[in-house]
N, C-alpha and C positions, 0 to 999 in steps of 0.2 A: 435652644429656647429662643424666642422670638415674642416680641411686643410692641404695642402699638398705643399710640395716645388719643383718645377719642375725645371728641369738644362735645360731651352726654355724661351725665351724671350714672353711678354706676346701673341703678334699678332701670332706667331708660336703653344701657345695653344689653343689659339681662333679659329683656323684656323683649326689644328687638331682635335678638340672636335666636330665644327661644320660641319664636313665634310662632304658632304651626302649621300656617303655611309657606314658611319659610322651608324647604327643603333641601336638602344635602347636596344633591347633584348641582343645588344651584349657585351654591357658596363654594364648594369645595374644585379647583381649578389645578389640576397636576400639568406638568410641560413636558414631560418626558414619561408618564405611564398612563394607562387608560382610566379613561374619566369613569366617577361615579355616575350612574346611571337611574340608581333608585334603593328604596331600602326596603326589610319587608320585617315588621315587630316578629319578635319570637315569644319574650317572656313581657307580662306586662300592657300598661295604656299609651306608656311614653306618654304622660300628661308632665310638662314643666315643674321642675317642684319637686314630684314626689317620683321620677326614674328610678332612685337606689334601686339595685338590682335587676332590673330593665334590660331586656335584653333584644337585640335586633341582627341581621342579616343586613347588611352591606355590597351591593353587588356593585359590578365594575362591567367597563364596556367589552372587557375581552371573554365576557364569563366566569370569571373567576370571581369570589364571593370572601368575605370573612366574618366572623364572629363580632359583636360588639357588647360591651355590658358596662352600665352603669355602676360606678362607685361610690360617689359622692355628687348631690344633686341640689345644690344651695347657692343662694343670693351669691356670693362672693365666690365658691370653687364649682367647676362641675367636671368632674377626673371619670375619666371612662378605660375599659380595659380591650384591647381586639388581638383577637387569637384566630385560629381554625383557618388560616390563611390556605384558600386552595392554588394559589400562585405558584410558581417557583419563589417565591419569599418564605414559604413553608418549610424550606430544605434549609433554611440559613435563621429565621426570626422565629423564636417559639411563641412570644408573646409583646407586645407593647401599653406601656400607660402611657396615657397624656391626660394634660390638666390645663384647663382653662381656668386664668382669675382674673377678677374683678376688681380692682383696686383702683379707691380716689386716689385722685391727682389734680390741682390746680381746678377743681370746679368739675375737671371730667374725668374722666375712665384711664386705668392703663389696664388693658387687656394684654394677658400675658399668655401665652402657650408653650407649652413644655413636651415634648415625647422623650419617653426613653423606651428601647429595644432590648430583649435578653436576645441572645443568641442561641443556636440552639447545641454548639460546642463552643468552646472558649479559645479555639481558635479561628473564629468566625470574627471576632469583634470586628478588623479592620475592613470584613466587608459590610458589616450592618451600618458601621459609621459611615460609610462609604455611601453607601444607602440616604440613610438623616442626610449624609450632605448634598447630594446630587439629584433627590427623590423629593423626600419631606421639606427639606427646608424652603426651597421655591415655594412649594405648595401654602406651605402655611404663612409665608411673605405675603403670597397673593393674598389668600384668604382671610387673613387680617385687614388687608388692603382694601378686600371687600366689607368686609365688616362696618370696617370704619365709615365708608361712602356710604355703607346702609342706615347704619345707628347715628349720622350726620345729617342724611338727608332727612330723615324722618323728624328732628328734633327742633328742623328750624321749620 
């Protein structure tokens, strides 16, 4: 889990994050796997708001693609689920949640991000975690990092 403090009240980063031309490739910055490149809707408008059940394709720089679908799609959470992983992370991760919230704090925002991984034996854990530590967690440092520089600059 990973968080960030934003000087925006929280509907101004809700607002900013969800924006739709704000695109995935462009937020999302990995250091050690290939970059998003682009997404392409499956199920749904992906209109802000109302994604429950929303579902999209995720492709990456090296070809390889994964599943993504809406859970919860509100002011304060928005929790999605990615599976169908054509990587070599298919042999090891069966599926992941992660959740984004929205929480006041001192005037602004604490944007909070959370992933967990199932494996897809249970003796796999210590390389999924291995994975979150050395993969994701960078990732989503940066990307908060952006976040905040975006949902910052825009509000002043």
């Amino acid at each position: 889990m990973h968080s960030v403090y934003i000087d925006a009240p929280p509907e101004h980063v809700w607002q900013w994050s969800n924006n739709p031309s704000l695109r995935l490739e462009d937020l999302v910055k990995f250091e050690n796997f290939p970059a998003v490149v682009g997404t392409q809707p499956l199920v749904g408008q992906w209109q802000p708001g109302q994604r429950e059940g929303d579902r999209r394709r995720v492709e990456f720089a090296d070809g390889h693609f994964l599943a993504e679908e809406v859970l919860i799609d509100s002011p304060d959470r928005f929790r999605y689920m990615i599976w169908g992983f054509t990587s070599p992370q298919r042999l090891v991760v069966r599926h992941g949640v992660a959740q984004f919230s929205y929480t006041p704090e001192n005037g602004g925002t604490r944007l909070t991000w959370q992933y967990t991984f199932l494996p897809t034996l249970g003796i796999l854990r210590p390389a999924v975690r291995s994975f979150l530590e050395s993969t994701m967690s960078p990732m989503m440092r940066a990307t908060l990092a952006a976040m905040r520089e975006g949902a910052e600059g825009r509000s002043r």
